[in-house]
C-alpha positions as CSV (number, residue, x, y, z in Angstrom):
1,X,32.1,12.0,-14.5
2,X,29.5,14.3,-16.0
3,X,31.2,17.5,-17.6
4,X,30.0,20.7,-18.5
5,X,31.4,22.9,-21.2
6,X,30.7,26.4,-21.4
7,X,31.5,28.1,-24.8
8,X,30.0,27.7,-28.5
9,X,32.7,27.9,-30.8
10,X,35.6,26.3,-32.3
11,X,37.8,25.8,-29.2
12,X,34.9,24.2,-27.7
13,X,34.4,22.1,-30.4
14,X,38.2,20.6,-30.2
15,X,38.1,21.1,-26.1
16,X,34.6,18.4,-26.5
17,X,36.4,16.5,-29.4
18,X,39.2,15.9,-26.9
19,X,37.4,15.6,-23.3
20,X,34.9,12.7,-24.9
21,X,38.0,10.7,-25.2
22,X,38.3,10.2,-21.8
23,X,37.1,6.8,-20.4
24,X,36.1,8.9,-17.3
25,X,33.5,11.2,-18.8
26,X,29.9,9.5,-18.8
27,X,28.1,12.1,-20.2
28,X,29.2,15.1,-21.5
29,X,27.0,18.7,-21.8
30,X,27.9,21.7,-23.6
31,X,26.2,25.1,-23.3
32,X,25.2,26.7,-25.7
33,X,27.3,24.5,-27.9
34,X,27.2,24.2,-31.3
35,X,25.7,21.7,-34.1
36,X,28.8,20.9,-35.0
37,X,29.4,19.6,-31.2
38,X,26.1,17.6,-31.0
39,X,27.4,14.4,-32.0
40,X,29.9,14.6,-29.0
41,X,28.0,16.3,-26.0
42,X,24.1,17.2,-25.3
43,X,24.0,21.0,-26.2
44,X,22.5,23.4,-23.8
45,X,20.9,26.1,-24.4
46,X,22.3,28.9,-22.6
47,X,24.0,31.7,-23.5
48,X,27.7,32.1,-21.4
49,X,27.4,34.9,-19.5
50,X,23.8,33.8,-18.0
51,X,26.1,32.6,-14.6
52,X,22.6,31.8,-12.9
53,X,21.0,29.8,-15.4
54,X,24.3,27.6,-15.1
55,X,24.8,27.2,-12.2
56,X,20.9,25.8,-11.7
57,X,22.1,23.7,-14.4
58,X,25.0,22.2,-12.4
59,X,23.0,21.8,-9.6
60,X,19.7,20.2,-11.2
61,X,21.6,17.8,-13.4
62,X,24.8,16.8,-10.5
63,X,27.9,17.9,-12.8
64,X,31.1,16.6,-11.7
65,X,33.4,19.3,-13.4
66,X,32.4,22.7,-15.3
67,X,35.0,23.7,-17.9
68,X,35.5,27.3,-19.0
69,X,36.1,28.4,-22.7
70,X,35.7,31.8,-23.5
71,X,36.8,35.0,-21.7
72,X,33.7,36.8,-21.2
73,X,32.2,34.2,-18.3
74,X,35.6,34.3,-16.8
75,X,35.8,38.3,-16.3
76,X,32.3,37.6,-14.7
77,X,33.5,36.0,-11.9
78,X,31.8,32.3,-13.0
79,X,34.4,30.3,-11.4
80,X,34.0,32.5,-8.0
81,X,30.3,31.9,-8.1
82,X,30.9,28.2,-8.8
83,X,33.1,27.5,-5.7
84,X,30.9,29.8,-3.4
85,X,28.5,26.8,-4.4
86,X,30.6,24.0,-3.7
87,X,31.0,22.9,-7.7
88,X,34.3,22.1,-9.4
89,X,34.9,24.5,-11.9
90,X,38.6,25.0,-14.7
91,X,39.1,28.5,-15.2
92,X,40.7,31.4,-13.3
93,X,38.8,33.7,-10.8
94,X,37.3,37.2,-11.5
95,X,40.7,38.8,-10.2
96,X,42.7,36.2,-11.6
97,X,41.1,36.7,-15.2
98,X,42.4,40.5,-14.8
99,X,45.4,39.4,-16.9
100,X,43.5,39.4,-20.0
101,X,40.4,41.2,-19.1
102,X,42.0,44.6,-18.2
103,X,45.6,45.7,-20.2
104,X,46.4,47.7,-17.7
105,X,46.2,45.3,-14.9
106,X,48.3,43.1,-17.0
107,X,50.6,45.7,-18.1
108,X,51.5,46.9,-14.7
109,X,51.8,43.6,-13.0
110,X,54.4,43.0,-15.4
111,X,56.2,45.9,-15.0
112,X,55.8,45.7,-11.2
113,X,57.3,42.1,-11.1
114,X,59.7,42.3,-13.9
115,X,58.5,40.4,-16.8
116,X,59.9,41.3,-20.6
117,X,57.2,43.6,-22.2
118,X,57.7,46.6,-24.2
119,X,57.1,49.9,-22.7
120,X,53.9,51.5,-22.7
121,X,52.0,54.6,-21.3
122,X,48.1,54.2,-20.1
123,X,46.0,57.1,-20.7
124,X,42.4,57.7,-21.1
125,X,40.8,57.6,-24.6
126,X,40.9,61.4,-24.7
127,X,44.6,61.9,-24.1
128,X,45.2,59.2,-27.0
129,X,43.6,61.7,-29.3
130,X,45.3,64.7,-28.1
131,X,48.9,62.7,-27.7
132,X,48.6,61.5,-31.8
133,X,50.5,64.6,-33.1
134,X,53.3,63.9,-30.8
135,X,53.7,60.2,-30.7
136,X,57.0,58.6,-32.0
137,X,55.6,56.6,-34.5
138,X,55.0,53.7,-35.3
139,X,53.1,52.7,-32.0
140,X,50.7,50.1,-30.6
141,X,47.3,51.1,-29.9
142,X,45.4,48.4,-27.4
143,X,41.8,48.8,-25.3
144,X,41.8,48.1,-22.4
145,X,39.0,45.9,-22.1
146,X,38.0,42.6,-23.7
147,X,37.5,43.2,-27.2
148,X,37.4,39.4,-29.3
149,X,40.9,39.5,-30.5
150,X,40.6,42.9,-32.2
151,X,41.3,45.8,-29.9
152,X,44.6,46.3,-30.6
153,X,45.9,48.3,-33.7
154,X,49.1,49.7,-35.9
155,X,49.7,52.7,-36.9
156,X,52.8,54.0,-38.6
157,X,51.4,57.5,-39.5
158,X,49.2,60.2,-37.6
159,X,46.3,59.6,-39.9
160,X,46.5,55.8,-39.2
161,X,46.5,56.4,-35.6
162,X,43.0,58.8,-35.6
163,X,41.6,56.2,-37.4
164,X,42.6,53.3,-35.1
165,X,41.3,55.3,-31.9
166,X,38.2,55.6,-33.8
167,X,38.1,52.1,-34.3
168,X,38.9,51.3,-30.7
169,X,36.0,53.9,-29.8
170,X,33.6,51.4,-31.4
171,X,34.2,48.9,-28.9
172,X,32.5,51.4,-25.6
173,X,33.5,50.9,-22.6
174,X,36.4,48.1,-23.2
175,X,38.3,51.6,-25.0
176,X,37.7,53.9,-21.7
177,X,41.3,53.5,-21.4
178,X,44.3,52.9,-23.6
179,X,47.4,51.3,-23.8
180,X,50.1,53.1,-26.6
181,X,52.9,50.8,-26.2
182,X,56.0,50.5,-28.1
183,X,55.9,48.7,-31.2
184,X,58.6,45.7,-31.5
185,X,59.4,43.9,-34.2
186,X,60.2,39.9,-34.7
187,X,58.4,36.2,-34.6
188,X,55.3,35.8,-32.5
189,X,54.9,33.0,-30.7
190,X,51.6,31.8,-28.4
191,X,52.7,29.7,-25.7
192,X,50.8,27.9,-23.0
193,X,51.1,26.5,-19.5
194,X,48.3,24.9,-16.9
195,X,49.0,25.5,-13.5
196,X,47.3,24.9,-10.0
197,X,48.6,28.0,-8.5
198,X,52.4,26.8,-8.1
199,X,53.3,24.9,-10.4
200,X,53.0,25.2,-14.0
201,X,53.5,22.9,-17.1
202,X,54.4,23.8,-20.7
203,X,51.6,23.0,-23.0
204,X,53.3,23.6,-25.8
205,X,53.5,26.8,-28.3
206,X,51.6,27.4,-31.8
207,X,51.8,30.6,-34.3
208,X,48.7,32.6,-34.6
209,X,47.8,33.9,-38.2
210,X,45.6,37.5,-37.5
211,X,45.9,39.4,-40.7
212,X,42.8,38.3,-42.4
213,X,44.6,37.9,-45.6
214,X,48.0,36.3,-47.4
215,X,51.1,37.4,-46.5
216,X,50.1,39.3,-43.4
217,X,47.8,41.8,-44.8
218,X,45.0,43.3,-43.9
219,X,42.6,44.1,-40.5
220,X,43.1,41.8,-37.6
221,X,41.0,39.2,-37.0
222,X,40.5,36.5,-34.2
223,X,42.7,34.1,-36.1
224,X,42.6,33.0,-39.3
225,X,44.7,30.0,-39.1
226,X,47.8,28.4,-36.9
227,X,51.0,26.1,-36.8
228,X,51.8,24.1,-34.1
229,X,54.3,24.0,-32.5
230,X,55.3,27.1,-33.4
231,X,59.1,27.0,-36.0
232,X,60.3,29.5,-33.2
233,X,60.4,27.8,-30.5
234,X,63.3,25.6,-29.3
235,X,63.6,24.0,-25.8
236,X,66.1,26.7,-24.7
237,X,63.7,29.4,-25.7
238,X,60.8,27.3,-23.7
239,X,62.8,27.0,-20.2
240,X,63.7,30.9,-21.0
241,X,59.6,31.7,-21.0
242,X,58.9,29.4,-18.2
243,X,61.9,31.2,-16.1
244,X,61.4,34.6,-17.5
245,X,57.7,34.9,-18.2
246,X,55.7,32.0,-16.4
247,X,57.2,32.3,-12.9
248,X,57.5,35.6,-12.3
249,X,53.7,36.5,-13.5
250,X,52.3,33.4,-12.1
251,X,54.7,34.5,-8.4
252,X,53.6,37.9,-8.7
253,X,49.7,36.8,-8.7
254,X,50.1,35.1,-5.8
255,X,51.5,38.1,-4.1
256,X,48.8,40.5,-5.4
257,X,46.2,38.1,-3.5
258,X,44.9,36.5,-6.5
259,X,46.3,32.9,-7.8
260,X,46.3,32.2,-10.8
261,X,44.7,28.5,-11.7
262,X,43.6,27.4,-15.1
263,X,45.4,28.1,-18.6
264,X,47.7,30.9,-19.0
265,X,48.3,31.7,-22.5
266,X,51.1,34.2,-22.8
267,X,51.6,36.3,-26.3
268,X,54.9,36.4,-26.8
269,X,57.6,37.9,-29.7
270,X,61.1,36.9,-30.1
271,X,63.1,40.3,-31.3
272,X,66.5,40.8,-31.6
273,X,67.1,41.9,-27.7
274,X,65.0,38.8,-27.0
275,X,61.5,37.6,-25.5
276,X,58.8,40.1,-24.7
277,X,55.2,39.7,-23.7
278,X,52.3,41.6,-25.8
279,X,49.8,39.9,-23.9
280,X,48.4,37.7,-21.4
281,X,44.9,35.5,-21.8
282,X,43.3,33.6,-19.3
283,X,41.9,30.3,-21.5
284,X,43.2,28.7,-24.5
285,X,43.4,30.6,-27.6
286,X,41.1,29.9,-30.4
287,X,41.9,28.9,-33.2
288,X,45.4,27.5,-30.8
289,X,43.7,25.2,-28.9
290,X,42.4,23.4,-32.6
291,X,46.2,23.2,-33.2
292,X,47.1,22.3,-30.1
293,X,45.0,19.8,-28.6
294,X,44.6,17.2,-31.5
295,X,48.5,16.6,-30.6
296,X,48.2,16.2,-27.3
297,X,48.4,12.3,-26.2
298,X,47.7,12.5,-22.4
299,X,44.0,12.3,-21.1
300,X,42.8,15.8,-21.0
301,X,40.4,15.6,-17.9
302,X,42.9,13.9,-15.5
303,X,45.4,16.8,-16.2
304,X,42.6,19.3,-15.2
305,X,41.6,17.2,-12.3
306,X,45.6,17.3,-11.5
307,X,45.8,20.9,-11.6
308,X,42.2,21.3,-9.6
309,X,44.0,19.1,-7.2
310,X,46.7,20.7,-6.7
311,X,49.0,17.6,-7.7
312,X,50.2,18.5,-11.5
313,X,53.9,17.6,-10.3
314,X,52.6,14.2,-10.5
315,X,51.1,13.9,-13.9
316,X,53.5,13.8,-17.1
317,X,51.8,15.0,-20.2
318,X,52.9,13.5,-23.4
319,X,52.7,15.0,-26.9
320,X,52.6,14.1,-31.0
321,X,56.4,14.7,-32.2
322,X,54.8,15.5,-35.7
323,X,53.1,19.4,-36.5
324,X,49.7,20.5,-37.0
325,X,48.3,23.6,-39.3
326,X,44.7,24.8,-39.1
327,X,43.2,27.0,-41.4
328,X,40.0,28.9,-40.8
329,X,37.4,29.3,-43.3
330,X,35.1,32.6,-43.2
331,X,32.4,34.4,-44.2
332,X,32.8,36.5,-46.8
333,X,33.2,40.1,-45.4
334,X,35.1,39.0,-42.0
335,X,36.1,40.7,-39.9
336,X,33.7,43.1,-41.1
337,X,30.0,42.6,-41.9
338,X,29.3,39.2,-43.0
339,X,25.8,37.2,-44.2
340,X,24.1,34.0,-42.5
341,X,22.8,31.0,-43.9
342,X,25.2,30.6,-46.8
343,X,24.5,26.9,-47.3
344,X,28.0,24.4,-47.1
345,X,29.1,21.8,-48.9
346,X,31.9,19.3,-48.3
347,X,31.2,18.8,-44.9
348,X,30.5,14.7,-45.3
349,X,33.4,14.1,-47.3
350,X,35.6,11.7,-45.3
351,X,39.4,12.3,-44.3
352,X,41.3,10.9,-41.6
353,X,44.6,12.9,-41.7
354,X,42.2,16.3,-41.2
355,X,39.8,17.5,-38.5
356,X,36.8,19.7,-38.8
357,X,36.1,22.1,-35.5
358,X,32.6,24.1,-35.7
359,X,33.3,27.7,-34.6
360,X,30.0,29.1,-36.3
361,X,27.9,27.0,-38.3
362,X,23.9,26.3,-38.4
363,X,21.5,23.8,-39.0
364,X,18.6,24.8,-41.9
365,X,16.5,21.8,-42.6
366,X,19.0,19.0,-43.9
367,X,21.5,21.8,-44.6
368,X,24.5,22.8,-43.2
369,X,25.0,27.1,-43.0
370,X,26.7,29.9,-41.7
371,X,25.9,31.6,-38.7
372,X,29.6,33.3,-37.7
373,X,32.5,35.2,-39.0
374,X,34.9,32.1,-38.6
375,X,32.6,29.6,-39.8
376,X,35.1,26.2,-39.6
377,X,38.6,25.2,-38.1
378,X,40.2,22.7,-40.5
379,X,43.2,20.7,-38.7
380,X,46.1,18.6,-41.0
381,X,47.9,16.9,-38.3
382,X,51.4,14.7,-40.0
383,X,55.0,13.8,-38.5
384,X,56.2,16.8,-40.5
385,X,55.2,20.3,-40.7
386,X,55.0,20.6,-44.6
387,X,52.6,17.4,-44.9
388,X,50.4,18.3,-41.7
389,X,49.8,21.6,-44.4
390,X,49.0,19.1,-47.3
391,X,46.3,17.3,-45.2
392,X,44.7,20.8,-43.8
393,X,44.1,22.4,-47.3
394,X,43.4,18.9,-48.9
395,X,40.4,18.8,-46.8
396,X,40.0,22.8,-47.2
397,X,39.8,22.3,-51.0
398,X,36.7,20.2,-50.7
399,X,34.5,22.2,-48.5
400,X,32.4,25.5,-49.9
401,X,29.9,28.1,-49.2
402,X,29.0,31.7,-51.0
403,X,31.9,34.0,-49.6
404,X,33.6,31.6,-48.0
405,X,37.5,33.0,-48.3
406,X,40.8,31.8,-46.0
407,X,44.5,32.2,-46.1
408,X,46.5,30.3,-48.1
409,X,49.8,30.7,-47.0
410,X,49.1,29.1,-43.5
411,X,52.4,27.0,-42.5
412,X,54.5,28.7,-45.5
């Protein structure tokens, strides 16, 4: 099969990583890609949300199966332009990808069909301003758009809360509407499922790290490092999600017209009155899926054939009993203003017990640089959580650039 992937960063780099694997793939593209990618998959280059220039792409060069990374093609309606065609495509439809693409869809489909989430008003940007001296603080403060992992803010006093919605302003339209929701308190746990519509399978849970710094502190980011599975989760609390969370959303998308096919990655917390959703996305997370996947023992491709299919209840998907931690390194600055082209070192040192992913690097002359916020995804995979750790920041300790700063305390 040939395979397209669409995406440039590090979940594309573990989603190649893990597709090339597969003794049906015989040749395998990725657009735009990364150089980190290149030595797995012919890179393409276009951008992700140029829907015409890929599909053309499809066409000209016969691709068996497109896979979808990031959001943004998603809320596009790429998979609805791809079946209009006739191509097999992974990844939700434009309605379908509502669920993380607008809050409030996601919010009141919840609330319509019953699934835990904490209680929330939508109101324009306008009335968030004018509601600040009256809120019962502290409260959530979440766009309504898509917004990279950072639209959603804190705030525990009235000045924090002006300050947030004029943070959330920055992002234009995406904060044309906002979300104050209750605030909750407990773990956080990602968990994931793939599902052709009906039936959905557990692909097991990780912990996201956001603060950009130690000990929880700091700005949000789009992840600065995870654990999987995540120490939360038991097989009780997974069939509780499944029963509580998965079913219900996945039932209720049927009934709004919409079915929901692809990867459903549900944001969940565990507080003292029990599970609750923060927040639905439509594709594997990234950094998760560079946790995630490394673990996963079953042949990638044939469980998204299964699922395109409509036949998952026939494939079994098997996993590593032992943990993974992966810790991001990023550019100095992150997640605010950050320089390019801080040259890396490290990178051919040889490790077996640790994966690198490529989430924003460059190629300048016979050197290795930075080109993103997240610059690299390093992976320690071991039977035990504390040793997976030793592996990720042995190989951490041997890789450098100007700036270059990460959490420590990923896994403690």
């Amino acid at each position: 099969m040939k395979i397209l992937i669409i995406g440039g960063g590090g979940r594309e780099h573990v989603l190649a990583w893990k597709i090339a694997q597969s003794a049906s793939v015989t040749k395998l593209y990725c657009a735009p890609g990364n150089p980190g990618i290149a030595p797995l998959a012919e890179l393409v280059p276009i951008v992700v949300d140029d829907i015409d220039a890929l599909l053309l792409f499809v066409s000209e060069h016969a691709i068996d199966l497109t896979v979808v990374g990031p959001e943004l093609p998603l809320s596009l309606g790429i998979v609805d332009r791809f079946l209009e065609k006739g191509f097999k495509i992974f990844g939700s439809t434009k309605a379908a990808s509502q669920i993380e693409s607008s809050k409030v869809f996601s919010k009141q489909l919840m609330q319509k069909y019953g699934v835990p989430t904490a209680s929330a008003e939508l109101v324009s940007l306008e009335e968030a301003y004018s509601r600040v001296s009256s809120l019962s603080l502290p409260v959530v403060l979440k766009v309504d758009g898509l917004a990279a992992g950072k639209g959603v803010v804190i705030v525990r006093t009235q000045e924090e809360a002006i300050a947030g919605l004029d943070f959330l302003k920055k992002m234009g339209t995406a904060s044309a509407q906002i979300v104050i929701e209750e605030f909750l308190e407990g773990t956080e746990i990602s968990f994931f499922v793939v599902t052709d519509g009906e039936m959905a399978i557990p692909l097991g849970s990780a912990q996201d790290h956001k603060a950009v710094f130690d000990g929880n502190r700091g700005p949000n980011t789009g992840g600065m490092g995870v654990v999987s599975p995540s120490p939360g989760m038991t097989p009780a609390l997974s069939a509780e999600v499944m029963s509580k969370v998965i079913e219900p959303t996945l039932r209720g998308m049927r009934e709004e017209g919409m079915p929901y096919t692809g990867i459903l990655y549900a944001g969940l917390i565990l507080t003292q009155e029990g599970i609750s959703v923060l927040e639905f996305n439509a594709r594997w997370g990234d950094p998760e899926a560079q946790a995630l996947l490394p673990r996963l023992k079953t042949d990638w491709l044939e469980v998204m054939t299964a699922a395109l299919e409509g036949r998952l209840n026939q494939v079994r998907i098997d996993w590593d009993a032992g943990s993974s931690v992966c810790v991001v390194l990023a550019s100095g600055g992150y997640p605010g203003a950050y320089k390019k082209g801080e040259i890396i070192s490290g990178l051919e040192n040889d490790y077996a017990e640790a994966m690198i992913f490529h989430a924003g690097t460059g190629r300048q002359e016979d050197e290795w640089v930075t080109q993103g916020g997240r610059v690299l995804g390093i992976t320690g995979v071991g039977p035990s959580l504390e040793i997976a750790r030793r592996h990720a920041y042995k190989r951490v300790a041997q890789i450098s650039f100007s700036g270059m700063h990460y959490r420590s305390d990923i896994g403690l």
